[in-house]
MARZADO-605467 format. One record per residue (C-alpha): residue number from 1; x, y, z. Coordinates in Angstrom, 3 decimals. Each point is the difference from the previous one (the first is absolute). Example, Ala and Ser with C-alpha at 12.3 -4.5 7.8 and 13.67 -1.06 7.14 Angstrom:
MARZADO-605467
1 12.300 -4.500 7.800
2 1.370 3.440 -0.660
//
This chain:
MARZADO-605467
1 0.000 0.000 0.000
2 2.750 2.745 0.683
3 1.929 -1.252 -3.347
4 -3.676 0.375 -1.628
5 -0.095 3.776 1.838
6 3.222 1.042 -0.570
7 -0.524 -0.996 -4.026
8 -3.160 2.108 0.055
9 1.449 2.972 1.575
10 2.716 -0.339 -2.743
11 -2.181 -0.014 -2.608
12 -1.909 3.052 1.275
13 3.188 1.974 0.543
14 1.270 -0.568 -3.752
15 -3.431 0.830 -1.436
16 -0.329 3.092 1.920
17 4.096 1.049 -1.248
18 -1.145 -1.375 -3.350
19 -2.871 2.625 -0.135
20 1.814 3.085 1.682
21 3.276 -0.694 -2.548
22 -2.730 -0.549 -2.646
23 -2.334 3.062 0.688
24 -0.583 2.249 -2.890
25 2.293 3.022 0.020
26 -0.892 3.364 -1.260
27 1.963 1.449 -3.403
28 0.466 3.811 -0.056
29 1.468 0.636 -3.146
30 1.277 3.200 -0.998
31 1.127 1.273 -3.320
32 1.525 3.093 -1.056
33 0.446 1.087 -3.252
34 3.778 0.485 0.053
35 2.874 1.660 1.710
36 0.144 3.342 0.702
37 0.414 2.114 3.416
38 -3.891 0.492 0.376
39 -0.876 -3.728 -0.834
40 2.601 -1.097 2.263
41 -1.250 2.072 2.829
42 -3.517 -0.808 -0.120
43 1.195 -4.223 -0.359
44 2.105 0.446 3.244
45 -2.694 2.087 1.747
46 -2.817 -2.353 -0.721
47 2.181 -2.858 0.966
48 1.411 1.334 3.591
49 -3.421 0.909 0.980
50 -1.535 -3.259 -0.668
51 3.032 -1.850 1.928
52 -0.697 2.356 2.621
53 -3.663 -0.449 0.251
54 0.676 -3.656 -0.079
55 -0.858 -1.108 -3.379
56 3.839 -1.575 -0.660
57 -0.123 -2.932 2.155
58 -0.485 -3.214 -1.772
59 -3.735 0.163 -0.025
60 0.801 3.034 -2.194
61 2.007 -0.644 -3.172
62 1.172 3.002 -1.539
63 1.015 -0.155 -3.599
64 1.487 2.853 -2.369
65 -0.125 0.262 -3.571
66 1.748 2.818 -2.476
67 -1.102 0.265 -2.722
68 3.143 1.672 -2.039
69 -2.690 2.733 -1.536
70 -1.415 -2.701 -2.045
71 -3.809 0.106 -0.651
72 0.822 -3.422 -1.517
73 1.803 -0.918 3.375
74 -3.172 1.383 2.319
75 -2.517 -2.379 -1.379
76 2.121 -2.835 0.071
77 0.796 0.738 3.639
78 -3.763 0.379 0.414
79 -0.911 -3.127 -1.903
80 2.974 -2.179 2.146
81 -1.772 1.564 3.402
82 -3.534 -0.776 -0.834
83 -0.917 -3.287 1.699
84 3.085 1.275 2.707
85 -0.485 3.379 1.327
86 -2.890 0.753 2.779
87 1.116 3.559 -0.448
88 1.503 1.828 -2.563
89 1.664 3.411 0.274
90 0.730 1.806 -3.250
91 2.311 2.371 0.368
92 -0.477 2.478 -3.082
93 -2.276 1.131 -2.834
94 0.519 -2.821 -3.009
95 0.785 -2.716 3.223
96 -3.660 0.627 1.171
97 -1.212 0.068 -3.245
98 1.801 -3.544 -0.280
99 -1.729 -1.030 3.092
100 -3.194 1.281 -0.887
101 -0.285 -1.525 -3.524
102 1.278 -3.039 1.893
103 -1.693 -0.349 3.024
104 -2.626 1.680 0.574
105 -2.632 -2.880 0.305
106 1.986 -2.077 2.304
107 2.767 1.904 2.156
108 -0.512 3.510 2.114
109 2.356 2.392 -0.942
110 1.545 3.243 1.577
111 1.990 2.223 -2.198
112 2.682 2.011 0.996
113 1.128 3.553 -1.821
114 -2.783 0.177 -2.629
115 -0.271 4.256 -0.450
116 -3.445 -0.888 -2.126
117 -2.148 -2.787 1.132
118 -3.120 1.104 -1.744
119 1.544 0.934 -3.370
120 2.169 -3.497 0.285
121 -3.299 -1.788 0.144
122 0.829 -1.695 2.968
123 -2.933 1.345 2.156
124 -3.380 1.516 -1.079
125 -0.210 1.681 3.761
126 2.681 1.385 2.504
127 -1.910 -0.238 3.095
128 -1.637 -3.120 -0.655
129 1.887 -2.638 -2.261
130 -1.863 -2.422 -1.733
131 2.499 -1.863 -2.432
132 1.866 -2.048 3.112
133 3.172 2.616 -0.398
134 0.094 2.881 2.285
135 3.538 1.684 1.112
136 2.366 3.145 0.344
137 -0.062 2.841 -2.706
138 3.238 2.248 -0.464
139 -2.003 2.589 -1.749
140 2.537 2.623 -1.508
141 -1.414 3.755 1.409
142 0.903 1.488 -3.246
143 -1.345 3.465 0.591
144 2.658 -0.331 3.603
145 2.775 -0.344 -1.964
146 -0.052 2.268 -2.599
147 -1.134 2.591 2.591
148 3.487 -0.243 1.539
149 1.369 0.063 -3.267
150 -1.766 3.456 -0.184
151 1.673 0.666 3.336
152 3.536 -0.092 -1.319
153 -0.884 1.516 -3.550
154 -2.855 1.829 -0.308
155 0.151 0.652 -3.644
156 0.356 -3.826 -1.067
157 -1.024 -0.395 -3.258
158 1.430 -3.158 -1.107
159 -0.308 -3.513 1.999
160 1.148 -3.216 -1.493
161 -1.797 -2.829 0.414
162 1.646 -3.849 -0.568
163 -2.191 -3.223 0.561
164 -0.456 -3.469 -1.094
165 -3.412 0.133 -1.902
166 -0.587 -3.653 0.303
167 -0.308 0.744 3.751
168 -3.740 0.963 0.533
169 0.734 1.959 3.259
170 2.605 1.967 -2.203
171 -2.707 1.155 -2.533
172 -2.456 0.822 2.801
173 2.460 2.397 1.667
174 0.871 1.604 -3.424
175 -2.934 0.414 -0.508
176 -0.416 2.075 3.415
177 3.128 1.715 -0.421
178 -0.944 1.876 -3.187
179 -3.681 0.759 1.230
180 1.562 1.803 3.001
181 2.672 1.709 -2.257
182 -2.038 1.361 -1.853
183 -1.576 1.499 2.574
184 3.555 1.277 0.918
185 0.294 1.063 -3.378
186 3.345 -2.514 -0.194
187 0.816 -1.322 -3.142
188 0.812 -3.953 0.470
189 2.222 -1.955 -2.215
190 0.101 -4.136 0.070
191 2.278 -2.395 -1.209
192 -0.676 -3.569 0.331
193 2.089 -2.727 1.155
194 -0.855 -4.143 -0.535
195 3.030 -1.161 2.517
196 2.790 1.389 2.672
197 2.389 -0.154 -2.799
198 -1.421 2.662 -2.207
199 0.228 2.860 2.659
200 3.221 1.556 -0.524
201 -0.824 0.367 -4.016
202 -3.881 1.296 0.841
203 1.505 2.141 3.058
204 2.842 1.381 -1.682
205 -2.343 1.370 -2.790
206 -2.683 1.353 2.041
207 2.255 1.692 3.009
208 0.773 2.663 -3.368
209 -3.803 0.815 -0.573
210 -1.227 0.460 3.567
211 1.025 2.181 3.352
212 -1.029 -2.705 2.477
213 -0.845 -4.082 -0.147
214 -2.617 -1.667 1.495
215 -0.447 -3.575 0.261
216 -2.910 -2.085 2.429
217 -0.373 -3.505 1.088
218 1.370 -1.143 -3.416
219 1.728 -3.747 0.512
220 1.783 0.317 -2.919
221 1.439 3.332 0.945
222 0.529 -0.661 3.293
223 2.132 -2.602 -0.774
224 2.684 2.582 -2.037
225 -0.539 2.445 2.360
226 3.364 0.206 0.665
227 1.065 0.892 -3.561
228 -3.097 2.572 -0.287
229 1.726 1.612 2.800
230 3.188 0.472 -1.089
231 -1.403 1.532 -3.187
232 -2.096 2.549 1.680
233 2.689 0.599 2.004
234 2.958 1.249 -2.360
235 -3.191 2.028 -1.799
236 -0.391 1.466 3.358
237 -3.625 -0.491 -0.169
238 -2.279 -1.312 2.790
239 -1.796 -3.419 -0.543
240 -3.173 -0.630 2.286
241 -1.092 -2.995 1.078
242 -3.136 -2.097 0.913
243 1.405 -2.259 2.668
244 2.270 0.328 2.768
245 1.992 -3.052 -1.212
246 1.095 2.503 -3.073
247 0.985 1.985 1.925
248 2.719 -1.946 2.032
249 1.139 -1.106 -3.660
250 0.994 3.055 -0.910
251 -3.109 2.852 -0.804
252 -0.562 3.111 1.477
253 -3.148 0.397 1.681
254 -3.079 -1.876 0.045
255 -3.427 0.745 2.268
256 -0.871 -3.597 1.109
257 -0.443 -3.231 2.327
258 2.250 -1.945 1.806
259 -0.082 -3.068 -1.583
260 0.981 -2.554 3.130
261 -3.623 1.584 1.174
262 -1.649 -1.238 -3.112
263 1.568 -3.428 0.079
264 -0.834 -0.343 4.073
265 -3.879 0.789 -0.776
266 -0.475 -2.514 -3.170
267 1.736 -2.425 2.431
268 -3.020 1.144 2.314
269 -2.249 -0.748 -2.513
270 1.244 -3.539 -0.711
271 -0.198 -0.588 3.383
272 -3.536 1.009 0.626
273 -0.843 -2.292 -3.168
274 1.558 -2.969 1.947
275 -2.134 1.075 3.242
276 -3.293 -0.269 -2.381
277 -0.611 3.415 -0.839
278 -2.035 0.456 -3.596
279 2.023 1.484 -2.250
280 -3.109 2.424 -0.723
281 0.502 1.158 3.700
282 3.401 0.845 -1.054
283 0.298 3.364 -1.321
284 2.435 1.321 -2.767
285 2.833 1.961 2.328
286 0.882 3.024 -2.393
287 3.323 1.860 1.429
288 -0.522 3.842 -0.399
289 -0.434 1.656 3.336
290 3.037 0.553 2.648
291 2.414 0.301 -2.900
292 3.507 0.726 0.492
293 2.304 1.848 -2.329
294 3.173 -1.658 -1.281
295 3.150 1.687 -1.004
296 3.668 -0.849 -0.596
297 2.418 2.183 1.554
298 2.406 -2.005 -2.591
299 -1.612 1.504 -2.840
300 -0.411 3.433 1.025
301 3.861 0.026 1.213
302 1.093 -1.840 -3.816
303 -2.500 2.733 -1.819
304 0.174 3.150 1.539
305 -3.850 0.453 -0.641
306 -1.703 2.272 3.125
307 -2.701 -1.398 2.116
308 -2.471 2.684 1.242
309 -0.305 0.623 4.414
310 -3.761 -1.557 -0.779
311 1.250 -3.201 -1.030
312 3.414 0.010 2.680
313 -2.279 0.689 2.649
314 -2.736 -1.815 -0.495
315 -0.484 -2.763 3.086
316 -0.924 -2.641 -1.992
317 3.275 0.096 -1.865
318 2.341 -2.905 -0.003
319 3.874 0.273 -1.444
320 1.211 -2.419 -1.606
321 4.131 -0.787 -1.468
322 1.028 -2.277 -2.592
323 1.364 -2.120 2.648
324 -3.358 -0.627 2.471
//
């Protein structure tokens, strides 16, 4: 009888460690659309605040994708996660277009970084989603930035304007930036680019037609930032920015976010999901109030070019060097 016992309670013990080692586990899988400062920022946000909240432990699998700035590449990843991922977080315009397209029927996703949600076609309501996506917008305050671009000339009358046009939130913002220009009675110029590597070419033409550069949330651009900078630079021309990111690589001012805040709050979101919160009770978070103004010291040192007192003293300024 104890042999008989004993067997029993070993039996019971292995199926019980066969079920916990067994138990499902939940796949967050996040994919950005390449690598860039702002990309990477948001990825390592999103990821520290769901290991800090808990959601890294092995009940948690988190899983990271790049997509190399492939649309090709996004709905592969998407079609390789579909059976997989419990969540998906799409960090980027065409990657939550991917995921959309993709998943939209069978997987909730939260987008990260998307500066036109609506005009994307990724929701049909801000407040109250209904197409299982909701997430974080990085809307581009146009009419911010050129204002300060008034600050330091007042009689602009030329502003270039370089973007990827296969990027939908590019064309949205251009389309933004010339309405309020021409309220400014600003004249603006655009060259297109289709990859990083034809930046110094477009740049290098442009910088001659225009007396200042402004560039938003463009992926593409954002990933030559760098050599956009240099140009504008030796021109001695300013060259605003929509994202703080841009800034840190090597632009002059931009009115913005902080984009570790965007990345902790869509990691909010995904965590609410897993708690059983609708997605339709998941609002659209659209970053535009509490803005802070971004400016390299770097720049302004390399240039020469005079900041106003407004803009020096403003409390919501934050200096930034090449080096930070």
């Amino acid at each position: 009888m104890k042999k008989l016992l004993s067997l029993l309670t070993a039996f019971t013990l292995s199926i019980g460690l066969f079920s916990c080692t067994n138990a499902k586990q939940t796949n967050i899988c996040i994919v950005k659309l390449g690598t860039h400062t702002s990309l990477d920022e948001i990825e390592s946000s999103i990821k520290n605040r769901l290991i800090d909240k808990g959601y890294g432990s092995e009940k948690y699998a988190l899983d990271f994708y790049n997509a190399n700035f492939s649309s090709a590449d996004s709905a592969s990843i998407m079609q390789s996660i579909k059976n997989k991922a419990d969540v998906v977080v799409a960090i980027a315009t065409p990657v939550a277009q991917a995921a959309y397209n993709n998943l939209k029927d069978t997987t909730p996703i939260v987008f990260a970084a998307v500066s036109d949600p609506m005009g994307a076609h990724l929701v049909s309501s801000l407040e109250s989603p209904k197409e299982n996506i909701t997430g974080t917008s990085d809307e581009i305050q146009v009419d911010l930035i050129i204002d300060k671009a008034l600050e330091i000339n007042p009689k602009l009358s030329k502003l270039g304007f370089i973007y990827n046009p296969s990027e939908d939130n590019s064309v949205s913002n251009k389309a933004k930036i010339e309405a309020y220009c021409k309220e400014k009675k600003i004249e603006v110029i655009s060259s297109t680019i289709q990859n990083a590597g034809e930046m110094s070419e477009v740049a290098s033409v442009l910088v001659n037609k225009v007396e200042a550069m402004f560039v938003t949330d463009d992926n593409t651009v954002a990933s030559a930032m760098s050599v956009l900078s240099s140009i504008c630079r030796e021109k001695k021309i300013p060259c605003y920015t929509g994202a703080d990111s841009e800034v840190k690589d090597g632009g002059m001012l931009c009115v913005g976010i902080n984009y570790k805040l965007l990345g902790e709050t869509t990691a909010d979101m995904v965590i609410s999901i897993l708690e059983g919160v609708k997605i339709k009770d998941i609002p659209v978070k659209v970053f535009k109030d509490n803005l802070k103004t971004y400016l390299n010291t770097s720049y302004i040192e390399e240039t020469n070019i005079s900041i106003p007192s407004s803009i020096l003293n403003d409390p919501n300024l934050v200096k930034i060097t090449d080096n930070d």
